[in-house]
N, C-alpha and C positions, 0 to 999 in steps of 0.2 A: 388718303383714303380713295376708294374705287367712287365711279360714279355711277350710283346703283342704279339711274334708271336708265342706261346702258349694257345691263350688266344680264344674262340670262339669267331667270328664277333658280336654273340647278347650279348655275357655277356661285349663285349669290348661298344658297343654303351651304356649298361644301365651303364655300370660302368663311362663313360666319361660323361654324363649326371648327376651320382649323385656325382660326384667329380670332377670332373675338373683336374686342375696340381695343384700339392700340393708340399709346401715345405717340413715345417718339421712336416706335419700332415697331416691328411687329412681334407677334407674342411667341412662344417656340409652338411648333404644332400639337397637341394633349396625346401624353401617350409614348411619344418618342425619344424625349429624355430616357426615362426607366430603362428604354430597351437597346441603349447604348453600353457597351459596358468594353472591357479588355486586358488582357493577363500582362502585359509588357509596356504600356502608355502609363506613367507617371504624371496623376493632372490634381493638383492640389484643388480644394474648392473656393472659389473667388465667395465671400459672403458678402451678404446682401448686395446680391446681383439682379439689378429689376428683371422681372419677366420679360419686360419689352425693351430693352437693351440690346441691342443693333450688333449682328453679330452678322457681319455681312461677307461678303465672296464678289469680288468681281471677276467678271467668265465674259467680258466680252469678245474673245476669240473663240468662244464654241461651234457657233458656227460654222465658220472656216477651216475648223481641227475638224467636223462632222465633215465637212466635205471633203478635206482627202483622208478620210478614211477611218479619226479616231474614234475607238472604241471606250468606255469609262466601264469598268467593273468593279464591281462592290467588294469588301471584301470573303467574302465567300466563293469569290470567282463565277459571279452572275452577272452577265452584263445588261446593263440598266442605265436610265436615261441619266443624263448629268445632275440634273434640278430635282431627280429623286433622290439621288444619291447626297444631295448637298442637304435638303432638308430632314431627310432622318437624321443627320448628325447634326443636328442643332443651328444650321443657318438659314436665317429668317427674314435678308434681304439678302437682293442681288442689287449689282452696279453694275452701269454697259457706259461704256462712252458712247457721244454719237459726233459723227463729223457729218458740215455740210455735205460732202462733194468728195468723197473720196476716192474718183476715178480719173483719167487723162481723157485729154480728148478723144480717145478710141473707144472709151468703157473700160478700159483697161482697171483694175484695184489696186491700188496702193499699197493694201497689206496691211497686215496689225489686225487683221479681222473684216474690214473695209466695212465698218461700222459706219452705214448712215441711219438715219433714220427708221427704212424696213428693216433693219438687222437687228434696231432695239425694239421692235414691234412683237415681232418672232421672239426674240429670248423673254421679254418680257410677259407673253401669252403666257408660255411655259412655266416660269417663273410667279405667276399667279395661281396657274395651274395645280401647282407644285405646294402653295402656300405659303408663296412669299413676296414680300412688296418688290418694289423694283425702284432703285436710285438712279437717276437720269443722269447723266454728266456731258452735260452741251461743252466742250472743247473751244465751239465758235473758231472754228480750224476746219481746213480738210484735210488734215493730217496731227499728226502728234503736235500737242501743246504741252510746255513744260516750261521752267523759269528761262531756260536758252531759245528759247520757241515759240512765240504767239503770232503766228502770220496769221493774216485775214483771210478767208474763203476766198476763193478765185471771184464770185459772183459778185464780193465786195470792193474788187481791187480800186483803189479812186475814187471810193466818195469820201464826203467830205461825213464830219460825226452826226451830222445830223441824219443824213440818208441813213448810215449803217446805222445808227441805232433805232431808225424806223423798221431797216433787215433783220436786226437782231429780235424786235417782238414779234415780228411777224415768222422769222425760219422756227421760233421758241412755238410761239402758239399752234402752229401748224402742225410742228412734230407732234408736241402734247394733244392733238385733238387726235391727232391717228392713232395714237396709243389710248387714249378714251376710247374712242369708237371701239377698239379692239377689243374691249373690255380689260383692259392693263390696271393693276392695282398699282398706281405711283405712289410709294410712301414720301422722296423725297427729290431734288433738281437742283444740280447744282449750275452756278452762271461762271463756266470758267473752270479750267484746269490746272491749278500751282498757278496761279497767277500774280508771282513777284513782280509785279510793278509793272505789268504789259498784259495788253490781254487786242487779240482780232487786231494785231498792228500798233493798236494805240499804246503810246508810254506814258502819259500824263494820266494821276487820278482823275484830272477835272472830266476829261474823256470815257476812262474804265469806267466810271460808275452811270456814265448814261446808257453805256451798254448793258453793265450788272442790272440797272435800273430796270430798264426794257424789259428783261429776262424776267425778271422777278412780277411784273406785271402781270406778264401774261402767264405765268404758275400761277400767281393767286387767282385769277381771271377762268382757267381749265381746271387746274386742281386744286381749289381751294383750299382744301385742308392737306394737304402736303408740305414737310418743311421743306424750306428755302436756302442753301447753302451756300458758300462762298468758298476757297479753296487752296492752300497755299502749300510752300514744301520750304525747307531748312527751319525751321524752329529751332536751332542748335543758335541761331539769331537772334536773339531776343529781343534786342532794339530793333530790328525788324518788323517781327511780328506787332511790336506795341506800332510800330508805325502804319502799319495795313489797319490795325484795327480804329486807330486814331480818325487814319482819312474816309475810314467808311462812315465811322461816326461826323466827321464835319459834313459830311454829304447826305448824309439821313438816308442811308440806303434800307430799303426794303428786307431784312433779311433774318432765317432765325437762328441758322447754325454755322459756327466759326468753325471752320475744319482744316486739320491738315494732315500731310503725308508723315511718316515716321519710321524710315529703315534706321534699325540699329547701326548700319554699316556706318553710315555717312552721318546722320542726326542726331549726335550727341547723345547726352543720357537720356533715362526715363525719369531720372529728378526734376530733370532743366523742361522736359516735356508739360511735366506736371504744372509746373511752375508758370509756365508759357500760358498754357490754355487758363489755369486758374485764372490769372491775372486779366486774360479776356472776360471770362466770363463773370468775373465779379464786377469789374470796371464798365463793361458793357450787357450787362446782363442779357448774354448770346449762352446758347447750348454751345457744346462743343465734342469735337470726335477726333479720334483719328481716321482719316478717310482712305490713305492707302500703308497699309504694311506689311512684310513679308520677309522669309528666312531660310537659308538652304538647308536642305535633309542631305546633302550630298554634294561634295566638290568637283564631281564628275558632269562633264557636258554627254548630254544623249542624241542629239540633232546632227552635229556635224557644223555648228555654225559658233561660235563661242557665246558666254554666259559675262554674265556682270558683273557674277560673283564665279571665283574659282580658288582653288586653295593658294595662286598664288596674289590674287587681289588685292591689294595696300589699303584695307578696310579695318573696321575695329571688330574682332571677332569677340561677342563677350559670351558665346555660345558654341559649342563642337556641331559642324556640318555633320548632324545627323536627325534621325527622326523623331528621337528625346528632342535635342537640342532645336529643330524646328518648334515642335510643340510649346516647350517652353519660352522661346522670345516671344512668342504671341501668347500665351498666358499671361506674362510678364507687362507685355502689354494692353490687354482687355481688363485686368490689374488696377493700370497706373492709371486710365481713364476712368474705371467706378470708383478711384477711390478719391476722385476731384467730384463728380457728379457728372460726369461726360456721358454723353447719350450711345457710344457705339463705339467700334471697329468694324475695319473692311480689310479685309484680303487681300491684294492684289495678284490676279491671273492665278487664280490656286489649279487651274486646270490646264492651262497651256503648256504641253509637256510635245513631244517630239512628235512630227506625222509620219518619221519611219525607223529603220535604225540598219537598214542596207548601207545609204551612202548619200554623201551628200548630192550628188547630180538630179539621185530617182527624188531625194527630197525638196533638192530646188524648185523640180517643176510643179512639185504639190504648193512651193511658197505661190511663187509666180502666179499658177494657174486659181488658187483655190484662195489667197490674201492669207492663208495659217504660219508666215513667216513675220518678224515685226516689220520689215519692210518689204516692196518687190522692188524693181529695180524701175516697174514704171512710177513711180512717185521719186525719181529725179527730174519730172516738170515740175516738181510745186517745191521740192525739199532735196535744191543740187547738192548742195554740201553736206550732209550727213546721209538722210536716206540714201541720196542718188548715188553716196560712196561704197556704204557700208550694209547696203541691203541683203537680207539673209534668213534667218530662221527666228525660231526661240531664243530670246537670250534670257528665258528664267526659268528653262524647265527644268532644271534643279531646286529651283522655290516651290513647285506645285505641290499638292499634294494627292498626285496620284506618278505611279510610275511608270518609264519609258515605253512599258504595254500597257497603260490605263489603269492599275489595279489602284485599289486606293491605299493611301497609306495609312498607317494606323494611329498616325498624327492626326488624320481629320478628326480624329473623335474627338478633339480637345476642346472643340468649341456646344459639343453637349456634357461633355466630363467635366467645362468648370461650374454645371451648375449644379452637380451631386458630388465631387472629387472620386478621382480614383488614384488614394495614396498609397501604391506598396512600396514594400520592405526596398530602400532605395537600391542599386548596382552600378555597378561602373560601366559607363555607357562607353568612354572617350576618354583619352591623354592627351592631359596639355603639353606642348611646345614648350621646351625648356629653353631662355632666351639667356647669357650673359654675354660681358664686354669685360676683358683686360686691355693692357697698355702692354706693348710688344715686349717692356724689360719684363714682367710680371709672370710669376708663376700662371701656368693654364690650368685650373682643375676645377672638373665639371662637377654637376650635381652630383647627391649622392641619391636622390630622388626626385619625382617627377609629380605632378600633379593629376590624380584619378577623378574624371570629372563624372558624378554620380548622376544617377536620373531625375533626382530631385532637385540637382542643380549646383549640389556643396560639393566640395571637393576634400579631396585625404590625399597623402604623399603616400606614396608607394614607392619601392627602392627600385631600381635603373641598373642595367648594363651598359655600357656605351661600347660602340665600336671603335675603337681608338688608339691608337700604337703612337710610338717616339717620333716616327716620319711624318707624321702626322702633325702631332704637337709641336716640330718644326719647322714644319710647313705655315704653320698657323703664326709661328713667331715672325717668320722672315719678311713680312708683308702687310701690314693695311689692310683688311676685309671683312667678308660676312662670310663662315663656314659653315654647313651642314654635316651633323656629324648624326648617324643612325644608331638605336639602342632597342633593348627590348625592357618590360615593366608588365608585368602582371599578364602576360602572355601575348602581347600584343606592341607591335612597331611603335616606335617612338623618335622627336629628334629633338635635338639640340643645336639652337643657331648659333654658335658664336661670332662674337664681333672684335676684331683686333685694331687697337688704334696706336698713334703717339699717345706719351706720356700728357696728359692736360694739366697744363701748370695755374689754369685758373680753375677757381672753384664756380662749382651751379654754373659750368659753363653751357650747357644744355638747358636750363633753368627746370632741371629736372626736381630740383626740392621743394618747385611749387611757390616759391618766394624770389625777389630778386636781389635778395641778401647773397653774396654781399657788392653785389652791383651799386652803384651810385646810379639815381635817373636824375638827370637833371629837365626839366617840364616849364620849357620859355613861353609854350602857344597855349596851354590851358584843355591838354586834352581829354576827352570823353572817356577814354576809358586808355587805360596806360599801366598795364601789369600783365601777371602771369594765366596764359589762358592753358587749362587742362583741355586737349582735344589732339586725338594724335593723328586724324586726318590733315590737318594744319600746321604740325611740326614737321620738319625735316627728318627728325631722329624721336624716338623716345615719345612722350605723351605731350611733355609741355613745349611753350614757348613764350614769349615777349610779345605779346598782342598791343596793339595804338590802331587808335580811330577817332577821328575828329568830324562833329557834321558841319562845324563852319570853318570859313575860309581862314586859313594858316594858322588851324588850332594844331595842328602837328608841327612843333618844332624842338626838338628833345637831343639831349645826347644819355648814352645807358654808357660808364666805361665802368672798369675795375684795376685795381694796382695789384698787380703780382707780388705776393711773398713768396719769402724764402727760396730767390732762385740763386742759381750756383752763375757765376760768372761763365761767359759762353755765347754762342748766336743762335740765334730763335727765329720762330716765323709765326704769325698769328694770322688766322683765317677767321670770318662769321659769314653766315650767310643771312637773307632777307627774301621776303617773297610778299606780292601784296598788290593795292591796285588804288583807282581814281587819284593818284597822285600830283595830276596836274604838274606845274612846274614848279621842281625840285630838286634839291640838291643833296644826296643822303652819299655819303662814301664812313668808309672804316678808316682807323686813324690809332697814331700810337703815340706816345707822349714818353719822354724822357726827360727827367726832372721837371715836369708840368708843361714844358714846351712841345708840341707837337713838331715829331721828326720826319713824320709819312706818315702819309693817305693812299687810299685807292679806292677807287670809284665803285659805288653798288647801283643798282637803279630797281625801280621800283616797275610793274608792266603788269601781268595778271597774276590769278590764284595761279598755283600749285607752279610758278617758273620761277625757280629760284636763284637768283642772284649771289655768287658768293666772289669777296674778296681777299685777297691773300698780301699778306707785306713779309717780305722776306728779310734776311741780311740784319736782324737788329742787333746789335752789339751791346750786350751787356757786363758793366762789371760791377768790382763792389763799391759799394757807397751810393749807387745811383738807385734812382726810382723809378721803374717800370710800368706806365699806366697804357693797355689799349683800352678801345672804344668803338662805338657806332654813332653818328650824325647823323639826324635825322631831320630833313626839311620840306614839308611840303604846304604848297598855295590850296591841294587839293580841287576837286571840282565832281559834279553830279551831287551826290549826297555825301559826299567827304570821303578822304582818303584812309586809309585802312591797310594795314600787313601785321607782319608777324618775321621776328628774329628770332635764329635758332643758332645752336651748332657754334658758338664761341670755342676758338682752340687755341691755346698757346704751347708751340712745341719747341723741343728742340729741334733746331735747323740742319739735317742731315746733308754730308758730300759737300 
């Protein structure tokens, strides 16, 4: 809540007027729902949606986009302020981040907005203006914080936890009174950005929470009635999550709302989401939200600088990049949170769309000069290795929802449509990717249809042409690969990837059935968790894989093998691959067994996510009567918080040349 006797008697009348008393949100403006409506937007109605249900937008590069140049129009083609634009269509908070210091020594900006403290001042005016609360998000950074990223303000560098966390109440209080004094309506503050296990330098909880602690102080202290949030990202983690919420509770940390980030792309399902926050919120009786999520209308970059998301992305797409399919991931998700008792969703950057569409040079200089790119090139003093590399533009203006000349899209309406639905007569928005795999001896033939992905979200087959001749299907025998092959279907472009391998003479060798039947695991160190994990960001190939995670020392010690049937006498080669990390010292190599004796090994090793490790054993000689068994060894001491990977991609083939 505002603090009223700061607050002018007129801006206090308009604002009791378009909000009322709010819980844990603010209320929609009266009036503006009804007058939302649209002929092409598919928005089913979310029931029993509280009034005050957090239907949020973060826009902290507004500023920076207004300075070189962008324009936001309505859609009627009237241009019009952004925070007018956001609150006719049903959003009722804004988020800004704020960083301490985000200039060089020259004054130079860093980019991404160069949100310090005046920048949340400014959006925040407006954003009360406009009739809506404003969610603070202290970073405690002078640049981007996220789980790879919590450096400490330059102003911080070298103290010890006691000073910084006498800076951290004091930079807190300070910002929050200049936003009081301005007459800013703070609904809520968060201490920390995705703060997996680090936060302003520090890695130790015992550390984080004297800073969270600070933070929280001095909000209850300025804003007293404002929630208090905390902030994390991968919930696709679950023992994770329970672990953040565990140590906040051993520490009695101040706080009311448990929140975290949630792209479809990377964060697993909406199930495992649900289930995450439940389990906080029941166990620690905390609110809970999702505080950042977001979804592309379009595969296409408009900037000139690349995107996060692009149609070729190695992402989980459970939606067609388009304007239906924007709408719906975030329905989908403002959803899955009312229907746990979750207090909100938030946007992220629904307006940072391009500042030109000449060329990237005239655009650079608007990054550089004006911070409307995510990085400039001077924030390689604080952030060499990534900003200092890769400084540039927009990397989500395909997520926004306005387009490449500001108009709006017709997606925003969604977040006033889920609270009267606007259900028409469904159409087919999108075609899905028709994806199979043969084995090089095996006939090739493709669908006979494709999948019509409707605006309501269901999908129907529809029959397929494909482009495709004999030289082709040839081609596709003679080799190992991944093919694209083009068709058409209900008037509209379509493809088909296919994938040609050896013949796999083990079965579930992808552990694609979800089970690790019919693998033997043998389980020496007593580990935590030791079976089939669905997530296809994590697999090499396909959805699943062999997931192992131990949190204490040499609980991973396992071997996963299988005995081949039915093979024909002849020589074979057997490959797996492995990918994974905190392994500490270990010994994991592939290994193959003839009549139960082990005849060759070869070495895997275990180092970060997504480096995959694969080994291959050639030359095995088999005839009949004998017994065929490969495998994977797995050993490790582990260290941090335990060792952890994932095995995929099991092949046993015939040995060619």
């Amino acid at each position: 809540m505002k603090n009223r006797k700061r607050m002018a008697a007129a801006l206090l009348l308009c604002a009791s007027l378009l909000l009322g008393a709010c819980g844990s949100g603010a209320s929609v403006p009266k009036g503006e729902s009804a007058s939302v409506s649209s002929d092409t937007l598919y928005v089913r109605k979310i029931e029993n949606l509280p009034e005050d249900f957090i239907l949020g937008m973060d826009v902290s590069s507004v500023l920076a986009e207004e300075r070189s140049g962008v324009k936001y129009v309505d859609f009627d083609g009237t241009e019009k302020d952004l925070f007018e634009i956001l609150a006719a269509n049903g959003i009722n908070m804004i988020r800004v981040r704020v960083w301490n210091d985000p200039y060089d020594s020259a004054g130079r900006g860093y980019g991404g907005g160069n949100n310090d403290v005046d920048a949340a001042v400014e959006i925040g005016r407006r954003a009360t203006a406009n009739g809506m609360k404003l969610l603070v998000d202290f970073h405690y950074s002078d640049f981007w914080a996220d789980p790879g990223k919590q450096f400490a303000p330059k102003a911080w560098a070298g103290m010890k936890i006691e000073e910084k966390t006498e800076a951290a109440y004091a930079f807190t209080k300070e910002s929050l009174e200049k936003l009081r004094d301005a007459g800013v309506d703070v609904g809520m503050v968060q201490l920390g950005n995705e703060t997996n296990g680090a936060l302003a330098g520090e890695k130790t909880w015992f550390n984080i929470q004297y800073i969270m602690g600070a933070g929280a102080k001095a909000v209850r202290e300025i804003y007293p009635e404002a929630l208090v949030a905390v902030h994390f990202a991968n919930p696709e983690n679950a023992e994770s999550y329970a672990s953040y919420a565990s140590k906040l509770a051993y520490y009695n940390l101040d706080y009311d709302v448990f929140a975290t980030s949630y792209y479809p792309y990377w964060h697993g399902t909406l199930e495992n989401l649900a289930s995450v926050l439940s389990s906080v919120a029941e166990q620690y009786g905390k609110k809970v939200m999702v505080m950042e999520t977001s979804y592309a209308f379009t595969p296409e970059d408009s900037d000139f600088s690349g995107n996060t998301i692009s149609d070729g992305s190695a992402v989980v797409k459970n939606y067609p990049y388009t304007v239906q399919g924007q709408a719906n991931s975030v329905v989908d998700v403002i959803e899955t949170v009312n229907s746990i008792g979750g207090i909100g969703v938030v946007y992220w950057e629904g307006a940072w769309i391009t500042v030109g569409t000449s060329s990237w040079e005239e655009n650079h200089e608007k990054w550089e000069r004006d911070g409307s790119g995510w990085a400039s090139s001077y924030a390689a003093a604080y952030d060499p290795d990534d900003a200092g590399q890769y400084y540039g533009g927009s990397a989500v203006d395909n997520q926004a929802f306005f387009d490449a000349q500001g108009r709006a899209l017709e997606s925003l309406k969604l977040f006033s449509l889920v609270r009267t639905g606007n259900e028409l007569a469904p159409a087919v928005d999108a075609l899905e990717d028709a994806r199979v795999r043969f084995d090089l001896s095996a006939e090739i033939v493709l669908p006979e249809t494709v999948n019509a992905i409707l605006t309501n979200g269901s999908r129907e087959p529809v029959n397929v042409e494909w482009q495709i001749d004999e030289a082709k299907i040839a081609e596709m025998k003679s080799a190992a690969g991944v093919y694209e092959i083009a068709g058409e279907a209900d008037g509209r472009a379509v493809r088909c990837f296919v994938t040609t391998a050896e013949l796999n003479f083990l079965l579930n060798g992808g552990f694609e059935d979800g089970t690790t039947a019919p693998w033997v695991i043998i389980d020496r160190g007593g580990a935590d968790e030791l079976g089939i994990e669905k997530n296809p960001l994590n697999s090499l190939d396909g959805e699943c894989n062999l997931h192992f995670w131990g949190a204490k020392s040499g609980s991973i010690d396992f071997d996963a093998e299988q005995t081949a049937a039915d093979l024909a006498p002849g020589t074979y080669q057997f490959s797996v691959s492995i990918q994974g990390g905190d392994a500490g010292e270990a010994e994991v190599y592939a290994y193959v067994k003839l009549d139960g004796e082990v005849v060759a090994t070869a070495p895997l090793t275990i180092t970060r996510y997504n480096s995959w490790s694969t080994a291959k054993i050639g030359d095995i000689a088999f005839t009949d009567g004998r017994t065929l068994t490969v495998g994977v060894h797995v050993k490790c001491a582990g260290e941090g918080s335990g060792a952890w990977g994932m095995i995929d991609e099991a092949c046993l083939n015939v040995q060619r040349g």
